[in-house]
N, C-alpha and C positions, 0 to 999 in steps of 0.2 A: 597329513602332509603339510610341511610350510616349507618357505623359499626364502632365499639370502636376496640382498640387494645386490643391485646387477642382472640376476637371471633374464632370461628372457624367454617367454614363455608366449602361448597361443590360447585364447580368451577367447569366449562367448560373449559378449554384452546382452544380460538379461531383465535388469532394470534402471534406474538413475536415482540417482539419491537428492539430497535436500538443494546442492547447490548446482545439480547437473550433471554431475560427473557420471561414467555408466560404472553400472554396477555387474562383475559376471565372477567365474566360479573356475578352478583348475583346479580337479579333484578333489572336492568341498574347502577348498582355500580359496577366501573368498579374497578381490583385488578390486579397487576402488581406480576406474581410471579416466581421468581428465579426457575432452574430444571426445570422447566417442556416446551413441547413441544407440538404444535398443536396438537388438538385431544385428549389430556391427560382428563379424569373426575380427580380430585383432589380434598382431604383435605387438606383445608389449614388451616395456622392460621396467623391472622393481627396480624401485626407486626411494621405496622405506618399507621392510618387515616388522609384523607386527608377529605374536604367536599363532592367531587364527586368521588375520587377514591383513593385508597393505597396500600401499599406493603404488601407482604406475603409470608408467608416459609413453603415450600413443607411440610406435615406431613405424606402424605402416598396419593399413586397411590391406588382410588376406580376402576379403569378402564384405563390402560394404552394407548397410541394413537398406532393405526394401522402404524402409521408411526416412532414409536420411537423406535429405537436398540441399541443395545448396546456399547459405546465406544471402540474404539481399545484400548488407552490409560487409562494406570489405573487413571493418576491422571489427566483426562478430564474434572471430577467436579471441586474441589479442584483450579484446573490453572486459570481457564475463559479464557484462550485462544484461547481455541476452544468453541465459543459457543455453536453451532448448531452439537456438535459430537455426541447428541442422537437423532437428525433427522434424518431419512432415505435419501439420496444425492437426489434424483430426487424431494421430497419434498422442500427440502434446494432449491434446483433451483426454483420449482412453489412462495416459499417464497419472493423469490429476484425478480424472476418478477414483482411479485402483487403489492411490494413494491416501485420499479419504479412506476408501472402504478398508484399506489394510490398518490405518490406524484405528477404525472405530471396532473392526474385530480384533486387532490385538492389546491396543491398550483399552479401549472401553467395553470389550467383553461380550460384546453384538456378535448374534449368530446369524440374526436375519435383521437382514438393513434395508429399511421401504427408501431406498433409491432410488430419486425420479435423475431422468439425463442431464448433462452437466450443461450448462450453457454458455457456448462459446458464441466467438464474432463472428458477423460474415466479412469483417476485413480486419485484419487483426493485427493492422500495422496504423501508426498514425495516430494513436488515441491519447495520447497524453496529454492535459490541457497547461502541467507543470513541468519544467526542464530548470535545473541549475548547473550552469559553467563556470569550472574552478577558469580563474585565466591566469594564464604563465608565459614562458619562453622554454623556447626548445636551447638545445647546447649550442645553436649559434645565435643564442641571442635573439632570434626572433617571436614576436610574439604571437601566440598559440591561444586555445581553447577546445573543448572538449572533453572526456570524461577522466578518471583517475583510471588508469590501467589494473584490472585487479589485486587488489592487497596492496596498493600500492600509494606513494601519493604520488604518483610521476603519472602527467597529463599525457593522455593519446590523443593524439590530434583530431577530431572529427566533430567538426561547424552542420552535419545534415545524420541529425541520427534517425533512422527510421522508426521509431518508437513515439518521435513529439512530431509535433505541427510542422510542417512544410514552411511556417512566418518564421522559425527560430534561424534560420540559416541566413535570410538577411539580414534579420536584426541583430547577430553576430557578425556579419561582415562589416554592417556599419559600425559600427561599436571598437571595433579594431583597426579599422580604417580610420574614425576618428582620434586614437590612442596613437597612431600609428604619426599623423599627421600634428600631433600636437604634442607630443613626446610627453605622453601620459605611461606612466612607468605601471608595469604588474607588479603584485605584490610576491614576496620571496619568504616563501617558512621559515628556512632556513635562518634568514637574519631580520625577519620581522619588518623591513622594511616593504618600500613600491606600495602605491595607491590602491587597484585596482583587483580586489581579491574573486568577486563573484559574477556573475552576470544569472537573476530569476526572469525565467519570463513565463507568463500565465497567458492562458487563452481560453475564453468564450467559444462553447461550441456552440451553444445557441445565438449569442449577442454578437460572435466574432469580435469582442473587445479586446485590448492585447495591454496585458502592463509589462512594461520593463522594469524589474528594480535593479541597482546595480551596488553593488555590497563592498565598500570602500575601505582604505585602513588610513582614514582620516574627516576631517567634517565639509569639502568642498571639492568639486570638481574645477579643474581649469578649462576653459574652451567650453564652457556648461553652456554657452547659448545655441553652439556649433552641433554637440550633441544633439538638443533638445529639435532644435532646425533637419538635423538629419532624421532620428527616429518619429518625427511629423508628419516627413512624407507619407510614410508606413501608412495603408489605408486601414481603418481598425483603432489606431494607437488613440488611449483613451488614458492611460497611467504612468510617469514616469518618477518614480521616486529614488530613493538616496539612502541605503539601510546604513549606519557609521557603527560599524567593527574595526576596534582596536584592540584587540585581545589576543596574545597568543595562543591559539585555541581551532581545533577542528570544527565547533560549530561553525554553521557558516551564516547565518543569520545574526545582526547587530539589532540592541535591545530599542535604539533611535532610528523613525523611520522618519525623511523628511521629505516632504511633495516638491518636486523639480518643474510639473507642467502636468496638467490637468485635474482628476482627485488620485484620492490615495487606493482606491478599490475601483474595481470593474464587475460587473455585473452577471451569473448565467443563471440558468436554471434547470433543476431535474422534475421533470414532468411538469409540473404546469407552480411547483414552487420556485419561485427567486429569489438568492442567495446574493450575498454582497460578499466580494471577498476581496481581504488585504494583502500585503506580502506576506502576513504573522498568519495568516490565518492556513488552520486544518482545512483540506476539503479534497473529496477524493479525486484523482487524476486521472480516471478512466470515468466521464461524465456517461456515456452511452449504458456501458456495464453496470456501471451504478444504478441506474431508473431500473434497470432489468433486478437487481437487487434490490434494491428498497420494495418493486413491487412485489416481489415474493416474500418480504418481510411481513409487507402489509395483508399476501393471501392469507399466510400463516397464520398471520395475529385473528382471523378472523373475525374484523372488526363490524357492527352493525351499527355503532352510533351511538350508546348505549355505555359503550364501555369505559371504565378508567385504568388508564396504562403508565405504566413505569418505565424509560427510556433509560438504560445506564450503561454508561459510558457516551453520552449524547453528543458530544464534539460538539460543533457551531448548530446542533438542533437537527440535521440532515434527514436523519431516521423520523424524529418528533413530530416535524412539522408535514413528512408523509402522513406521520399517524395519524396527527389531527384533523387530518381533513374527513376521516373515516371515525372517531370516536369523540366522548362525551367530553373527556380532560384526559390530555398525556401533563405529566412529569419526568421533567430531564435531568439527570445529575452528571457532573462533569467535573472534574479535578481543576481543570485551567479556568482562573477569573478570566481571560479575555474570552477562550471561546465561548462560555456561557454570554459575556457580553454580547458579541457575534452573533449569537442562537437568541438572543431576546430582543435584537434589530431584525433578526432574520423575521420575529414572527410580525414584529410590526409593520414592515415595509409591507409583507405579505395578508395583512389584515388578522391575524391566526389570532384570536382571545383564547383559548381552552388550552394553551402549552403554560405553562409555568416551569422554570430552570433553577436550578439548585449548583452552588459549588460547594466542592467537597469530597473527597474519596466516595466511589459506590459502597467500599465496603465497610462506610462508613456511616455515610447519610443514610441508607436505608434498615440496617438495624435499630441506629437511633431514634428514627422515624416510627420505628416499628413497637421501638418499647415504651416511647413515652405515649402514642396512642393507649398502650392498655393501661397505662397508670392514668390517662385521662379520663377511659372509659371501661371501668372495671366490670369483668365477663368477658368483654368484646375483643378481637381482634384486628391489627390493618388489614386489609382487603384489596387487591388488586384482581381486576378481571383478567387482564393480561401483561405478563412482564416481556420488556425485549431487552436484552444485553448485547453488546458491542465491543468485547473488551481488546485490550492490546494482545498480545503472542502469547504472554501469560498465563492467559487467561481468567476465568475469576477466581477467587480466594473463597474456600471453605463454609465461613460464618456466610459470605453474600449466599450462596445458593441454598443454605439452609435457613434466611432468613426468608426467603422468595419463595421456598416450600411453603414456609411458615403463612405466609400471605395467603397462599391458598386459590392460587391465580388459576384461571380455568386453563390458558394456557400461556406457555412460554416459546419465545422466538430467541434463538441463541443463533446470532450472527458470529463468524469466526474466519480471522486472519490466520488461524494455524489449526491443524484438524488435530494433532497431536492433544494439546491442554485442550480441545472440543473433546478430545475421545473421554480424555479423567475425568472432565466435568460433567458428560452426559450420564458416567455409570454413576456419579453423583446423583443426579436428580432422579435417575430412575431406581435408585435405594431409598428418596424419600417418597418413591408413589406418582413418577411422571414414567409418561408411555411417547418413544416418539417412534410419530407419525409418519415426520418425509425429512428425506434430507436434499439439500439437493448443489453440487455445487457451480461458483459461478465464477468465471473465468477472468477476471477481473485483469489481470498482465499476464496476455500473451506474450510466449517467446521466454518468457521467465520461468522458475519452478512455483512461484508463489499461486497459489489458487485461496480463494473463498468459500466457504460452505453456511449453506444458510438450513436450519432444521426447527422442527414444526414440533411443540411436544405437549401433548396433554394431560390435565390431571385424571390418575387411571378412574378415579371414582363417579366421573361426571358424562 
């Protein structure tokens, strides 16, 4: 059966796909439809045919899902930032499970999956330690801030999102009230002009440190004393810098960072390591989720003290500098010269001697690594006890996992932002002779589709 655009037809919502949308089924034609949430019965109406399936727009709840509630946030449809804000949290979790275990049986070929429980918040609003606000004006001119409206670049107005810190909402009112007051212009895509393109603001959940950087399309602010005197008040304010973007360009980060008042980094920490961090700097924006990660990083690796570890994809050290405090020598390899920089402050500040950092592709550094030991030491191979990888959505590349085989690691920790490239890579390593163990995932942004999954894998022979 398919359907023309227009139809209007009556839908099951049975599952939700990558960006939230639900997913259901009218007479094995399957229809892809924005709003709505597992369990939902719905009128829709097509809106694009495809042969076997297409898109559709909610027209009305015939039967709401037992599991759908109501947003905190008014403009929760409207943003698409939060996908999943009209699922119930404990559903939003069974989702994220399923959805691991559906990729690792269908693209990685797993019939029996040692699934431990996913690990969710007990509050699962508030966690973000990082927000950035494009600033603009609405069509009267006045000036705005808030998020880009999905697919879109046009600002939704909302200064209190419930996903960041409770500090960002006045450090936005100030900030606009000084703009406002001092006929400090926003910047305009469109024609490249107006000052005032971004507003970063980071927060210490341990330290309660707070930096503002504020991302310009030129190299001074006007009324700089007035700002600096407002965001002072602010109890926390430890960082206020000056990022200068002049480029026609979506990135929203300028490559010049200049200190306006106090230093250029603020300070937290996961578990009992202390991290410095910049405007430039990688570091994950759910600090709470993260310890809760790294620590099952670190059950996994089952470390005794003993061991030497391979960190790749290492960012500012995060992972590394957990492992070290558990093993004999970690090695971190990182593509970015600053965050290795980062991750070789981070061990010092921290006292950490046994981390050592490398730049340069992982899929790169470690097989070279790999083959000039055996030309050094003929017979012999490199040897790791344990490797842990990190890598981006991607996931790793081929030659990496078959060098890591080659290592001959007792066991591997594969951290992963997407379960999909987890699923190809796992049936990878268990065709060179790795067995896993646990997987387990970790709920990293609530409210979103994105989950984490961390798994345990050993070599079968050992």
């Amino acid at each position: 059966m398919s359907y023309q655009k227009n139809d209007v037809l009556t839908v099951k919502i049975e599952d939700m796909g990558h960006d939230g949308e639900g997913i259901g089924k009218c007479e094995g034609y399957t229809l892809f439809v924005k709003d709505t949430v597992i369990g939902d019965l719905a009128e829709v109406k097509v809106i694009k045919a495809k042969k076997n399936y297409g898109y559709a727009r909610l027209m009305r709840l015939i039967e709401p899902s037992p599991h759908r509630v109501e947003p905190i946030c008014p403009v929760a449809r409207p943003c698409g930032g939060c996908q999943l804000q009209m699922l119930d949290y404990a559903e939003q979790l069974r989702f994220k499970e399923k959805k691991i275990a559906q990729n690792l049986q269908r693209i990685g070929g797993m019939t029996e999956i040692p699934m431990e429980p996913i690990v969710g918040m007990e509050s699962p609003f508030r966690y973000r330690n990082k927000a950035q606000f494009p600033i603009g004006q609405d069509k009267n001119g006045k000036l705005i801030t808030g998020f880009y409206a999905g697919r879109t670049h046009q600002i939704m107005e909302n200064r209190n999102c419930y996903l960041g810190v409770e500090q960002n909402e006045e450090i936005l009112n100030r900030i606009l009230a000084w703009m406002e007051e001092n006929s400090v212009s926003a910047y305009q895509e469109e024609t490249g002009k107006g000052l005032v393109r971004h507003v970063l603001i980071r927060f210490g959940f341990t330290t309660k440190e707070i930096m503002v950087c504020l991302v310009v399309n030129g190299k001074k602010l006007p009324a700089e004393k007035k700002l600096i005197q407002s965001l002072t008040e602010l109890e926390g304010m430890t960082s206020i810098t000056l990022s200068v973007n002049r480029e026609r360009t979506n990135v929203i980060m300028g490559k010049e960072i200049r200190c306006l008042w106090g230093q250029e980094f603020i300070t937290d920490y996961i578990g009992k390591v202390k991290y410095q961090i910049s405007p430039l700097s990688f570091y994950q924006v759910n600090p709470v989720q993260t310890e809760k990660l790294y620590s099952l990083a670190l059950e996994y690796a089952g470390l005794t003290g003993e061991e030497t570890v391979w960190d790749l994809y290492c960012g500012i050290g995060t992972i590394s500098l957990f492992l070290a405090q558990k093993a004999k020598k970690v090695y971190g390899v990182e593509i970015v010269p600053e965050a290795i920089a980062d991750a070789k402050n981070n061990a010092k500040i921290n006292g950490i001697e046994n981390a050592e950092f490398f730049v340069g592709k992982s899929e790169e550094v470690l097989p070279e690594y790999y083959e000039k030991y055996a030309k050094e030491h003929p017979g012999e191979h490199a040897h790791a006890d344990v490797i842990v990888v990190d890598p981006p959505r991607k996931g790793c590349e081929e030659n990496l996992l078959r060098t890591m085989a080659d290592m001959q690691p007792d066991r591997i920790v594969y951290v992963s932002c997407d379960s999909a490239t987890l699923a190809r890579d796992l049936k990878i390593l268990q065709e060179l002779g790795y067995e896993v163990k646990k997987v387990r995932g970790v709920d990293q942004f609530p409210m979103t589709c994105h989950v984490e999954t961390v798994v345990g894998l050993q070599r079968k022979d050992t």
